[in-house]
DRENFIMAR-160557 format. One record per residue: x, z, y of N, C-alpha, C in turn. Coordinates in nm, 4 decimals. Layout:
REM residues N
+----------+----------+----------+----------+----------+----------+----------+----------+----------+
:     n_px :     n_pz :     n_py :    ca_px :    ca_pz :    ca_py :     c_px :     c_pz :     c_py :
+----------+----------+----------+----------+----------+----------+----------+----------+----------+
:        X :        Z :        Y :        X :        Z :        Y :        X :        Z :        Y :
...
+----------+----------+----------+----------+----------+----------+----------+----------+----------+
//
This chain:
REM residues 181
+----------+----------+----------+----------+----------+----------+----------+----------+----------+
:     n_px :     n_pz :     n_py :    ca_px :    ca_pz :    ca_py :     c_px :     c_pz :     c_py :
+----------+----------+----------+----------+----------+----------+----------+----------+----------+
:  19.3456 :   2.8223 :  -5.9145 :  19.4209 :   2.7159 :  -5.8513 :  19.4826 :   2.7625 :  -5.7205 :
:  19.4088 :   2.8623 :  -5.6279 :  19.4476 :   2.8748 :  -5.4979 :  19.5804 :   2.9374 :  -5.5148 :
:  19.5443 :   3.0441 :  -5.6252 :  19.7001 :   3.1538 :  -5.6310 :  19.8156 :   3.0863 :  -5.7075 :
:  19.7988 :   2.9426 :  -5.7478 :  19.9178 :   2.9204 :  -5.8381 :  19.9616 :   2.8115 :  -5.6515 :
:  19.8677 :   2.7616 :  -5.6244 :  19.9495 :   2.6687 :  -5.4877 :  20.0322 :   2.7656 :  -5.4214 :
:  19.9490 :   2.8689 :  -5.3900 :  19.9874 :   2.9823 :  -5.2670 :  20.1263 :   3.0418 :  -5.3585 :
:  20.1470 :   3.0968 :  -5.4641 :  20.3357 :   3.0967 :  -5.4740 :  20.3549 :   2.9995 :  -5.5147 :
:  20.3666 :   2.9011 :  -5.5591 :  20.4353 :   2.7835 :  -5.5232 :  20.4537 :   2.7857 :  -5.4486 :
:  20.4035 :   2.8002 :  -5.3080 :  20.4065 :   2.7974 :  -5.1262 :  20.5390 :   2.8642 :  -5.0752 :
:  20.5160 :   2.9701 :  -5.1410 :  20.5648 :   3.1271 :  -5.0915 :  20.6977 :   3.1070 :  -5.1931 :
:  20.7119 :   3.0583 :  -5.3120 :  20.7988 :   3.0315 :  -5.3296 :  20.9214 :   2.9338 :  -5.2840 :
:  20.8268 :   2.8148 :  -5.2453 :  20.8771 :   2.7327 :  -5.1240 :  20.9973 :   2.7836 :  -5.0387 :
:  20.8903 :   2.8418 :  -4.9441 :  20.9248 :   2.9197 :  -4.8174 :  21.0400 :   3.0176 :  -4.8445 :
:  21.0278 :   3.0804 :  -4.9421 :  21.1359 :   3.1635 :  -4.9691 :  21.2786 :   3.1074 :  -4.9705 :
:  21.2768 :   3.0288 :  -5.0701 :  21.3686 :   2.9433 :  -5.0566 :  21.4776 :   2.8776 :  -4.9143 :
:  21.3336 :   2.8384 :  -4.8595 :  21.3803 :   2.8259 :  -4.6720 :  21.4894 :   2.9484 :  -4.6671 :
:  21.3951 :   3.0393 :  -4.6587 :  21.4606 :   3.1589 :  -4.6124 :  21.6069 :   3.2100 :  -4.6722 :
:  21.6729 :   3.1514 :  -4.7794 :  21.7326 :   3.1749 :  -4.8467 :  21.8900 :   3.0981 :  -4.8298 :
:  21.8438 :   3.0049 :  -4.7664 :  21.9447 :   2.8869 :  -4.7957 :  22.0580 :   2.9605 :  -4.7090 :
:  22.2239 :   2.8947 :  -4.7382 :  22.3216 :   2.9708 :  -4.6876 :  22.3545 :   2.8934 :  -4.5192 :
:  22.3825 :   3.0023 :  -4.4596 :  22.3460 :   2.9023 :  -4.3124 :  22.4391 :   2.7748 :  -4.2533 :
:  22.5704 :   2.7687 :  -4.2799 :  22.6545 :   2.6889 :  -4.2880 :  22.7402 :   2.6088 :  -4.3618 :
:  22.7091 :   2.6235 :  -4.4942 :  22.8246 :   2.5950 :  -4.6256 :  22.7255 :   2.4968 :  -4.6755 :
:  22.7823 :   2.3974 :  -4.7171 :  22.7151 :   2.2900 :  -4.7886 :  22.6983 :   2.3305 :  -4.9448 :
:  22.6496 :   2.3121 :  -4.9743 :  22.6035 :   2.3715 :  -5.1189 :  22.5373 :   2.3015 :  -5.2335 :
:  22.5059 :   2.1975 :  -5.1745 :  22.4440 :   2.1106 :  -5.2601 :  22.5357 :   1.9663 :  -5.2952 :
:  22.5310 :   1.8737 :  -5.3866 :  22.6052 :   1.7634 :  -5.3990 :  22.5049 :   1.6285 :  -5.3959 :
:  22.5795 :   1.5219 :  -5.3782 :  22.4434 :   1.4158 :  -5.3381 :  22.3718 :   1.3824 :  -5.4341 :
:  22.4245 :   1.4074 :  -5.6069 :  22.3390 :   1.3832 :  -5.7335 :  22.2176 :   1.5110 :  -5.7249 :
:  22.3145 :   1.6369 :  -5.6471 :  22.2307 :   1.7713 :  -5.6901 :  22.0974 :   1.7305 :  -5.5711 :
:  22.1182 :   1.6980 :  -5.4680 :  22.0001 :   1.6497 :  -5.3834 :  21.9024 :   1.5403 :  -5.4367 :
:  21.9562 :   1.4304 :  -5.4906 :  21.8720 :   1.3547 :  -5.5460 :  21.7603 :   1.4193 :  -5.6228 :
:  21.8279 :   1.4740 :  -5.7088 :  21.7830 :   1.5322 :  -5.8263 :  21.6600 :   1.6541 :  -5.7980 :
:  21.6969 :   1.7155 :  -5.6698 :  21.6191 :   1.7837 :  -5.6369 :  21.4636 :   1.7254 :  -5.5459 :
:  21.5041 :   1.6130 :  -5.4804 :  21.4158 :   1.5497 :  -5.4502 :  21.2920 :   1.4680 :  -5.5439 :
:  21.3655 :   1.4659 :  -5.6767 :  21.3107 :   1.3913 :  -5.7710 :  21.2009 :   1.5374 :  -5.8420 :
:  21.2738 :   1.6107 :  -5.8449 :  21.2126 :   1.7603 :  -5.9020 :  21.0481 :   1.7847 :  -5.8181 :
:  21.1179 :   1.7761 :  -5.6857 :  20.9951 :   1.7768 :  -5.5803 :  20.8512 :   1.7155 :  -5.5797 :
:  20.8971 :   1.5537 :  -5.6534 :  20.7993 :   1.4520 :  -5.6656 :  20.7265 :   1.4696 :  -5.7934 :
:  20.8135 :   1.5471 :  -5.8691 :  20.7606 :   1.5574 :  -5.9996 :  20.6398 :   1.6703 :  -6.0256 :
:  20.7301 :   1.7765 :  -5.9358 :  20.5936 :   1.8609 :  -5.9411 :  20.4696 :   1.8471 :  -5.8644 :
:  20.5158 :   1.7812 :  -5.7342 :  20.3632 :   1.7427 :  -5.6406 :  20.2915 :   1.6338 :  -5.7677 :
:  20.3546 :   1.5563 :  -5.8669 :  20.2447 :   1.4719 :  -5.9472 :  20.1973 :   1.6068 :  -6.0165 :
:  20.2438 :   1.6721 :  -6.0585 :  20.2007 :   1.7595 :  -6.1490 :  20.0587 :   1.8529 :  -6.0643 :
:  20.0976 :   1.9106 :  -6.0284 :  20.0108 :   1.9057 :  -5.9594 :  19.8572 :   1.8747 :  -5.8469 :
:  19.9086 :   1.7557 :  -5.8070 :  19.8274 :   1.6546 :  -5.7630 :  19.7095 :   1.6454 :  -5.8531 :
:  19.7822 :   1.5966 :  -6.0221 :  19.6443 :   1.5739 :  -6.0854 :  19.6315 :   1.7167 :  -6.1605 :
:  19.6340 :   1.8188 :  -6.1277 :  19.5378 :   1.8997 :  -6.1289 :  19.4600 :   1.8966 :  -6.0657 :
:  19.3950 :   1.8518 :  -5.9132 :  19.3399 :   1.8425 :  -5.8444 :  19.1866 :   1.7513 :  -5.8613 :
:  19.2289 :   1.6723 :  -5.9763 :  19.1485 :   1.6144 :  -6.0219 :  19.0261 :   1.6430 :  -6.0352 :
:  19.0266 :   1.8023 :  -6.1333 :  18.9435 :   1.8719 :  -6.1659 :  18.8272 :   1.9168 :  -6.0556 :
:  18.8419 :   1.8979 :  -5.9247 :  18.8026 :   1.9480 :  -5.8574 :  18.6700 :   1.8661 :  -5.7597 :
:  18.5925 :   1.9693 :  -5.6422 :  18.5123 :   1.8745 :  -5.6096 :  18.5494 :   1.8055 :  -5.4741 :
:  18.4880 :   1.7510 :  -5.3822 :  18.5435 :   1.6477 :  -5.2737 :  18.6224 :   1.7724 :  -5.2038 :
:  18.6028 :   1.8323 :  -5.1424 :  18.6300 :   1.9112 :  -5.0084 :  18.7560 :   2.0241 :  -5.1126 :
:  18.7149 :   2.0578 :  -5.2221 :  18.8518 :   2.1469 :  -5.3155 :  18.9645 :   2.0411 :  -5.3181 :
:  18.8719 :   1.8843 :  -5.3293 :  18.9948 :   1.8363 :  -5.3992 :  19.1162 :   1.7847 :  -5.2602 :
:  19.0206 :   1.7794 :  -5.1625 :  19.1781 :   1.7417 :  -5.0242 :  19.2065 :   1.8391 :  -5.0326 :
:  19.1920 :   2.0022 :  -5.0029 :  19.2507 :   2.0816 :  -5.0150 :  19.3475 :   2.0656 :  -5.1353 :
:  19.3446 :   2.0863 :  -5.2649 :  19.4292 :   2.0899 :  -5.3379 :  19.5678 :   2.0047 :  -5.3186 :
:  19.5088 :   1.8935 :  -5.2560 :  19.5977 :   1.7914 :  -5.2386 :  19.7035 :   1.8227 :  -5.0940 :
:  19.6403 :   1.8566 :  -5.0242 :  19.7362 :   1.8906 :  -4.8805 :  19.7880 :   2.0094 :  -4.9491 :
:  19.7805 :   2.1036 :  -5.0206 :  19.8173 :   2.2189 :  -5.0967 :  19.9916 :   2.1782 :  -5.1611 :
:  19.9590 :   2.0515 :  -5.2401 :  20.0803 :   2.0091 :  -5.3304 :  20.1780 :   1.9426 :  -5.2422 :
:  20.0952 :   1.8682 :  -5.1109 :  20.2395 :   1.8189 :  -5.0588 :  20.2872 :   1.8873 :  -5.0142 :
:  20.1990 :   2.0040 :  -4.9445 :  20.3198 :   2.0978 :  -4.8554 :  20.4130 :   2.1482 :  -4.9580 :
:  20.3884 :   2.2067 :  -5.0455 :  20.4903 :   2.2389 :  -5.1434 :  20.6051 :   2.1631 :  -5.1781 :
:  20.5923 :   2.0025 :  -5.1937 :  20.6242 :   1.8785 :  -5.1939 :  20.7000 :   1.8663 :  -5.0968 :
:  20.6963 :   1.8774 :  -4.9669 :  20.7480 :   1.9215 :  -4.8167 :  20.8549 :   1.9889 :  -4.8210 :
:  20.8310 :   2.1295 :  -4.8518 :  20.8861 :   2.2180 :  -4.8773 :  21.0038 :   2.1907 :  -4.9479 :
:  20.9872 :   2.2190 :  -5.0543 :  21.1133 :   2.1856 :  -5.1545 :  21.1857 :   2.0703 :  -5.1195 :
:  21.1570 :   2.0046 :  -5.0252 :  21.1926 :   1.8586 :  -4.9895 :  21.2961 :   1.8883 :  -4.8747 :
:  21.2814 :   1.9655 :  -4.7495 :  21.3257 :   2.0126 :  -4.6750 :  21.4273 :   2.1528 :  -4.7000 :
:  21.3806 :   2.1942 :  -4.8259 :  21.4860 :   2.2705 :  -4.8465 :  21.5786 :   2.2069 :  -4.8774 :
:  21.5631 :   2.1048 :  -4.9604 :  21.7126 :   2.0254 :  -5.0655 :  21.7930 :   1.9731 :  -4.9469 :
:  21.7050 :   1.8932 :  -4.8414 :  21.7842 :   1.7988 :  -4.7172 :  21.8689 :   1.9690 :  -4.6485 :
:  21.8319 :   2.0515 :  -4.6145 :  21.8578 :   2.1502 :  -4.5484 :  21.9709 :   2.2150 :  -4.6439 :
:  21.9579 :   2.1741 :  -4.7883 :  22.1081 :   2.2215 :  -4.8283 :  22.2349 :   2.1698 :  -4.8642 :
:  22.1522 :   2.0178 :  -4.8654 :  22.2638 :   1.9096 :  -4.8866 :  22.3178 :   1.8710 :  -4.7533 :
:  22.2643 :   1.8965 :  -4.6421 :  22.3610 :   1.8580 :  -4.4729 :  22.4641 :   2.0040 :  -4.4363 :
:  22.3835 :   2.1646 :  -4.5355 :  22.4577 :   2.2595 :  -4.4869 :  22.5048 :   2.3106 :  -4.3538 :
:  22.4594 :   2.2874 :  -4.2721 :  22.4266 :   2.2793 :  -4.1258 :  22.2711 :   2.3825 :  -4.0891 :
:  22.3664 :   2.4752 :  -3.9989 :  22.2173 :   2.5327 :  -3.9376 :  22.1616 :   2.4779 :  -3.9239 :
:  22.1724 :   2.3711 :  -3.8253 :  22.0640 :   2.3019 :  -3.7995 :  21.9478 :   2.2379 :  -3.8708 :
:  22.0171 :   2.2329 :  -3.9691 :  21.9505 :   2.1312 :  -4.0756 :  21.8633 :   2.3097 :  -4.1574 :
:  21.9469 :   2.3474 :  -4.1439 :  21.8330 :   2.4924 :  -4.2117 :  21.7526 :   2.5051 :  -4.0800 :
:  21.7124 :   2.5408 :  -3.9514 :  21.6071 :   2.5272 :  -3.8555 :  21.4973 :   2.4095 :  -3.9172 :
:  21.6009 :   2.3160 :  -3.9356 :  21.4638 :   2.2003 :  -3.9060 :  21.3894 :   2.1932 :  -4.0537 :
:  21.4365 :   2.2370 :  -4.1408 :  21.4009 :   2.2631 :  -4.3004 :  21.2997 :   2.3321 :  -4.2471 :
:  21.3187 :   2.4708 :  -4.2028 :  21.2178 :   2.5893 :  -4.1635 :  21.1277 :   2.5439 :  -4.0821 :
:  21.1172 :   2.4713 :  -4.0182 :  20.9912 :   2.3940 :  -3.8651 :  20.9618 :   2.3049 :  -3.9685 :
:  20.9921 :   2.1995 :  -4.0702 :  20.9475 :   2.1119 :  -4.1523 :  20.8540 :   2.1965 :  -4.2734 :
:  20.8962 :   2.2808 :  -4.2797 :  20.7928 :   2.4000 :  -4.4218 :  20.6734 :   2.4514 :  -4.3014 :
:  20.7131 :   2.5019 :  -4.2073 :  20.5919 :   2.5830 :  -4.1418 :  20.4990 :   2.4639 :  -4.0597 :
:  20.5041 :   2.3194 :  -4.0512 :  20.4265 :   2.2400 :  -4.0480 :  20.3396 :   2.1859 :  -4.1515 :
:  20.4243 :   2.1732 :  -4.2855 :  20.3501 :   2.1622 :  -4.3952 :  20.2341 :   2.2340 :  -4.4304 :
:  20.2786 :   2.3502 :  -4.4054 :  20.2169 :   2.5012 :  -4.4147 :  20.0862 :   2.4880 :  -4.3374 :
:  20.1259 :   2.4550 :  -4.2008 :  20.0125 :   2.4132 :  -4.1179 :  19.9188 :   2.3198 :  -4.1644 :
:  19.9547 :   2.2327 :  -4.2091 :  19.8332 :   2.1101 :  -4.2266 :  19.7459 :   2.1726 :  -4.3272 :
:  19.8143 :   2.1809 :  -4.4656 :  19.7304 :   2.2496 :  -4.5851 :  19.6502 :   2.3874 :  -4.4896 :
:  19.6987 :   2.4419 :  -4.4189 :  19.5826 :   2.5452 :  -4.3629 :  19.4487 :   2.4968 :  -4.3060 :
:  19.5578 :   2.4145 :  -4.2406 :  19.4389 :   2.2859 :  -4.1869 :  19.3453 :   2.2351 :  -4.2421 :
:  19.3755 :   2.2157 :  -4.3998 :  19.2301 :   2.1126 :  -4.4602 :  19.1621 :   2.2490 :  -4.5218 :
:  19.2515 :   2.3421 :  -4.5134 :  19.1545 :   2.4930 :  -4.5947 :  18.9885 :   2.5045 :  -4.4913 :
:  19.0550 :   2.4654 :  -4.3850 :  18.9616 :   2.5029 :  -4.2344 :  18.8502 :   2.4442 :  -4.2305 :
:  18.8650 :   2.2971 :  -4.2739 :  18.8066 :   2.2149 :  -4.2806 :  18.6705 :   2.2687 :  -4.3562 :
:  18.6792 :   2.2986 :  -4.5027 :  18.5522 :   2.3627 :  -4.5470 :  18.4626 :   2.4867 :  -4.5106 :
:  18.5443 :   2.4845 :  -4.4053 :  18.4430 :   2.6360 :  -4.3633 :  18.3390 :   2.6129 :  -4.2218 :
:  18.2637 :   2.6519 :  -4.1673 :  18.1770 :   2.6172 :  -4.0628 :  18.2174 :   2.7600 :  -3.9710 :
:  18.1297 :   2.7371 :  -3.8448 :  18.0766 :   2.8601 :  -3.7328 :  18.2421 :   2.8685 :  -3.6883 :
:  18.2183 :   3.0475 :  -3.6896 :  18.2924 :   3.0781 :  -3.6123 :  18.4187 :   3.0843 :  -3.7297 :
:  18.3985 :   3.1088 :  -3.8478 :  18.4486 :   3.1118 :  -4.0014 :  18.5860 :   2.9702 :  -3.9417 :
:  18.5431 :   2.8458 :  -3.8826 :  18.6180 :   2.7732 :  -3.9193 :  18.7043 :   2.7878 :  -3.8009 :
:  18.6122 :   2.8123 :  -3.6860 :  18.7156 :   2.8334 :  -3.5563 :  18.8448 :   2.9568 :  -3.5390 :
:  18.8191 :   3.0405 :  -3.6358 :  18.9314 :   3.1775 :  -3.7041 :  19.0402 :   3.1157 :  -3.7575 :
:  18.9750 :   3.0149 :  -3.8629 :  19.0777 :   3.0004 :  -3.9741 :  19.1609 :   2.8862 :  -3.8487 :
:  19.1204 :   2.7717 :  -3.7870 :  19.2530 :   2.7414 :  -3.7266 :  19.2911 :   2.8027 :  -3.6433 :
:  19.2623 :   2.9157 :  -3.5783 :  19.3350 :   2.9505 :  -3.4657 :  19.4212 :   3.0920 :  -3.5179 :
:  19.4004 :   3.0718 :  -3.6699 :  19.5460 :   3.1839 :  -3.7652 :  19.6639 :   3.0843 :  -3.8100 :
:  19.5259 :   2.9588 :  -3.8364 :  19.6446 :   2.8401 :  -3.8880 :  19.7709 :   2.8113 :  -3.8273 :
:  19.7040 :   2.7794 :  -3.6215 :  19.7435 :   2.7711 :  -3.5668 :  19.8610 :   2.8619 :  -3.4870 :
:  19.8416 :   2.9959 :  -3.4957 :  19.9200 :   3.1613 :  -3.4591 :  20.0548 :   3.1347 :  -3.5531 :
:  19.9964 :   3.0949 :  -3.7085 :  20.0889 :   3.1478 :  -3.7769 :  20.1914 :   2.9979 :  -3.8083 :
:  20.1471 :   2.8951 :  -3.7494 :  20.2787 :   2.7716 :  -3.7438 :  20.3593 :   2.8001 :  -3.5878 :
:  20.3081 :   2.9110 :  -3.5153 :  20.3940 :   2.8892 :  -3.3655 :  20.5092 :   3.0242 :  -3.3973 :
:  20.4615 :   3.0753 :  -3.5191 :  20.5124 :   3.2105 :  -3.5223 :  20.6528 :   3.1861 :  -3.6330 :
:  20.5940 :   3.0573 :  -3.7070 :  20.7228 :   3.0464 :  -3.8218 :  20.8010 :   2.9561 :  -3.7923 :
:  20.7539 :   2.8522 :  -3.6243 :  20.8998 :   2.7651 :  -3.5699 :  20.9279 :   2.8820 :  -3.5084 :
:  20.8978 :   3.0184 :  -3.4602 :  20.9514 :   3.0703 :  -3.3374 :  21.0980 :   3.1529 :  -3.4014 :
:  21.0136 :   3.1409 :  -3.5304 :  21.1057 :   3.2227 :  -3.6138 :  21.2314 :   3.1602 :  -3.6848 :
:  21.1659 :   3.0581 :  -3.6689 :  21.3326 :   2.9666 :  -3.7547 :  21.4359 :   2.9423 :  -3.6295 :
:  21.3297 :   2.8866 :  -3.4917 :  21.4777 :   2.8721 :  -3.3820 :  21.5269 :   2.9770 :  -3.3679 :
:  21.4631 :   3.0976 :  -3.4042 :  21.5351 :   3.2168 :  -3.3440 :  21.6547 :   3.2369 :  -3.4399 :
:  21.6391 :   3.2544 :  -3.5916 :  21.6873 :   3.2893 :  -3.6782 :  21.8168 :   3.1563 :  -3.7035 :
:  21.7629 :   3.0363 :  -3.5658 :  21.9339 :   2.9525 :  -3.5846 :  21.9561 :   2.9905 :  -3.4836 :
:  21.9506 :   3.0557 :  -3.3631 :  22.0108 :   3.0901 :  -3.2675 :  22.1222 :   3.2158 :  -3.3262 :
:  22.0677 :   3.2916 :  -3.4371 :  22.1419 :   3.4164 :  -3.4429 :  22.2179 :   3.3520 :  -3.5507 :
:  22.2356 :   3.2523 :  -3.6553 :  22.2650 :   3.1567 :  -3.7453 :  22.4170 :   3.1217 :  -3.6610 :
:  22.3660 :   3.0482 :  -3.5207 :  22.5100 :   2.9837 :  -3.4440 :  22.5662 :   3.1052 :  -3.4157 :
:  22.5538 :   3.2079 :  -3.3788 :  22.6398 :   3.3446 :  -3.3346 :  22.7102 :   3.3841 :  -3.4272 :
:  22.6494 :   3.3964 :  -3.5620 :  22.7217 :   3.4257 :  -3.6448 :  22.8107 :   3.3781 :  -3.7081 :
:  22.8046 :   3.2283 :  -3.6925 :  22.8556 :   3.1312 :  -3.7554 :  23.0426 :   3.1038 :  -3.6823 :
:  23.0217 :   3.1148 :  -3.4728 :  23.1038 :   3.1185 :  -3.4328 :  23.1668 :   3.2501 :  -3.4074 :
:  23.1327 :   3.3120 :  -3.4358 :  23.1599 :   3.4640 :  -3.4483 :  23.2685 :   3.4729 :  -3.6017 :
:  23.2228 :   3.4046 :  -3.6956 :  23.2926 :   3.4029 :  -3.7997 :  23.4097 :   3.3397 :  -3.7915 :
:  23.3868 :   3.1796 :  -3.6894 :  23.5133 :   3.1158 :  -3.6425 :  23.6286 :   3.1677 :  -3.5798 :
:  23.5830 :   3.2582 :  -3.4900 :  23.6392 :   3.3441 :  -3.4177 :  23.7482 :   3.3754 :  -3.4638 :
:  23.7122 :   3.4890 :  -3.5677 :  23.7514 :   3.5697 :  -3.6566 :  23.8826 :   3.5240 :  -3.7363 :
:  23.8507 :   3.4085 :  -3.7957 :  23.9165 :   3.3479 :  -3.8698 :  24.0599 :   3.2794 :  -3.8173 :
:  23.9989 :   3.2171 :  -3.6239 :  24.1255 :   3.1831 :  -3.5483 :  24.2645 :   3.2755 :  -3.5235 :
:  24.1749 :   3.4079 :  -3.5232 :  24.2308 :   3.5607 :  -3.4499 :  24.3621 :   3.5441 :  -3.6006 :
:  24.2632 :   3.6129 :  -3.7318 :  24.3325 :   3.5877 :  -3.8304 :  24.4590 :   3.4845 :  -3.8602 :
:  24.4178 :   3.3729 :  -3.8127 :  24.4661 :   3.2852 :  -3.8766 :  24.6445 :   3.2710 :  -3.7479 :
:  24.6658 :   3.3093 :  -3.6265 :  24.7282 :   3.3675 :  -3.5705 :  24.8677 :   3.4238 :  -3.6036 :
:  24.7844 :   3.5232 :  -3.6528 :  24.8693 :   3.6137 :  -3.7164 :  24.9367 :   3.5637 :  -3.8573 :
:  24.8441 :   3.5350 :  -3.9194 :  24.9454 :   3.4651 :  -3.9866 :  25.0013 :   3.3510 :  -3.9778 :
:  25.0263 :   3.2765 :  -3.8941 :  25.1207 :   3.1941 :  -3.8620 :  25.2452 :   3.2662 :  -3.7884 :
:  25.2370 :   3.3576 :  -3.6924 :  25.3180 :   3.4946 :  -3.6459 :  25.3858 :   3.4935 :  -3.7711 :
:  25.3686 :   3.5129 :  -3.9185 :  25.4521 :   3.5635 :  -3.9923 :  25.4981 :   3.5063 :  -4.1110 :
:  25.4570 :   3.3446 :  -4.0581 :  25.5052 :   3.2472 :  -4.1195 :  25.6642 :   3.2336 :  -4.0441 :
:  25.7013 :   3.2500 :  -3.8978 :  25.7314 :   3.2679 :  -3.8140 :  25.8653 :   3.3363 :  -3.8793 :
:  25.8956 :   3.3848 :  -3.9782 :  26.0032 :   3.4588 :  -4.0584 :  26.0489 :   3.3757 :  -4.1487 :
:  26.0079 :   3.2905 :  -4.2040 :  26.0492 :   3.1985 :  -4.2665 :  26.1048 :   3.0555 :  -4.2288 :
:  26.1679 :   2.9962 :  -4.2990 :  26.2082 :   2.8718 :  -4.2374 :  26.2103 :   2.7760 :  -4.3506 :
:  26.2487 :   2.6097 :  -4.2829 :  26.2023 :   2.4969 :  -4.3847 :  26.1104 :   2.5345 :  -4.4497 :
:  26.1023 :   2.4565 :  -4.6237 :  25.9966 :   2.4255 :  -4.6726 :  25.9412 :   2.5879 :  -4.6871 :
:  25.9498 :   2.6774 :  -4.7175 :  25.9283 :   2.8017 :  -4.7404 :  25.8278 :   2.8406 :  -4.6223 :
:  25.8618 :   2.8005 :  -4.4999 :  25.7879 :   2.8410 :  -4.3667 :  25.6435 :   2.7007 :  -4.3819 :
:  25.6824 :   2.5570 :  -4.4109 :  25.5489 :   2.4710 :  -4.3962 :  25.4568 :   2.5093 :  -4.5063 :
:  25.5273 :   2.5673 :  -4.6492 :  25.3852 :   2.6045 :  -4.7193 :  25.3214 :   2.7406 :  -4.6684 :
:  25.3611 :   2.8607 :  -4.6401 :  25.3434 :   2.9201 :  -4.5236 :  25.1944 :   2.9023 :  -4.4464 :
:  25.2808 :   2.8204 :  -4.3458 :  25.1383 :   2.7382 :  -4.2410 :  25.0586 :   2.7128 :  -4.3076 :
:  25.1198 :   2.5773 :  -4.4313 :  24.9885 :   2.5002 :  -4.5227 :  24.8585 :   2.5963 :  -4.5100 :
:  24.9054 :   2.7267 :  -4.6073 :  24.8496 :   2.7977 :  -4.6691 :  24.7350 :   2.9093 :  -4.6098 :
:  24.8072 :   2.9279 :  -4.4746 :  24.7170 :   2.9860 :  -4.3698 :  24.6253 :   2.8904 :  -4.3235 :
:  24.7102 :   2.7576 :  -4.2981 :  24.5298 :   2.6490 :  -4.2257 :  24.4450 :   2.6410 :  -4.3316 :
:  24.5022 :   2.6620 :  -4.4693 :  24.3871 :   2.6292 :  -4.5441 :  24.3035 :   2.7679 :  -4.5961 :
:  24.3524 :   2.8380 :  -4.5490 :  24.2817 :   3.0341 :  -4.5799 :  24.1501 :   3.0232 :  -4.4810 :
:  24.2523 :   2.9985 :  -4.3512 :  24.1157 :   3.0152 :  -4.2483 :  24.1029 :   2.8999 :  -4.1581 :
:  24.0860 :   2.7653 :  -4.2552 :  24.0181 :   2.6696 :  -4.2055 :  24.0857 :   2.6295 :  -4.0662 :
:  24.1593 :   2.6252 :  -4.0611 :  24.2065 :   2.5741 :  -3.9501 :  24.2648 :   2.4288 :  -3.9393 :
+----------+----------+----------+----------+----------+----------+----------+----------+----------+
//
């Protein structure tokens, strides 16, 4: 049970990691749908949990929502298409992440339990530190690409600039719509 939650998890997370940083990509049926996917497998899961005894079975259970979480925050994070919305996807998975570590902790005693949260704890400061960082370099790249595209887009209006009437406005058209302008 632990190794089918844990990639599920990791499959999760990957996902995070995956999503495209600015382009919307998803559609509002494809989000639904994915949200519905989400719920379907945390049931699926969930009652596997059944099987289990008191202290396996919250674990199992904080196990499925984070996953549940996860996939949940990925879909919102691809249907807004917005860094931002990929940061807060990534701080929304590595909290999930956290809690289920959290009830892992729970069954253990001594010093055994005081380890496990203070990795629990290391490794949720380490995966927001890592998502703001990874939208900080997300916005650089993002206006860096804008940049690019203005510089571009310039120039070709410069050589729209040879043409005249309708010949010169599809021209323009054609450049604002190349590089988004």
């Amino acid at each position: 049970m632990k190794l089918t939650m844990k990639t599920l998890l990791a499959a999760a997370l990957g996902a995070a990691i995956s999503l495209p940083a600015a382009a919307a990509s998803m559609s509002k049926s494809e989000y639904q749908e994915a949200k519905r996917a989400a719920e379907a497998q945390y049931e699926v899961e969930r009652s596997r949990c059944k099987d289990y005894s008191h202290d396996d079975r919250e674990v199992c259970v904080k196990q499925a929502k984070a996953v549940r979480e996860a996939a949940e925050a990925n879909a919102n994070a691809s249907y807004k298409g917005t860094v931002e919305a990929r940061a807060e996807g990534k701080e929304d998975v590595a909290k999930a992440e956290y809690r289920a570590q959290m009830e892992r902790c729970e069954a253990l005693r001594g010093n055994e339990h005081e380890l496990c949260e203070a990795r629990a704890k290391a490794d949720r400061k380490k995966a927001e530190a890592d998502a703001k960082s990874e939208a900080k370099v997300d916005i650089t790249e993002y206006r860096t690409e804008k940049a690019k595209d203005k510089a571009d887009y310039k120039v070709a209006r410069a050589e729209c600039d040879k043409f005249a009437g309708n010949v010169k406005d599809r021209c323009v058209a054609e450049a604002k719509q190349r590089y988004q302008q």
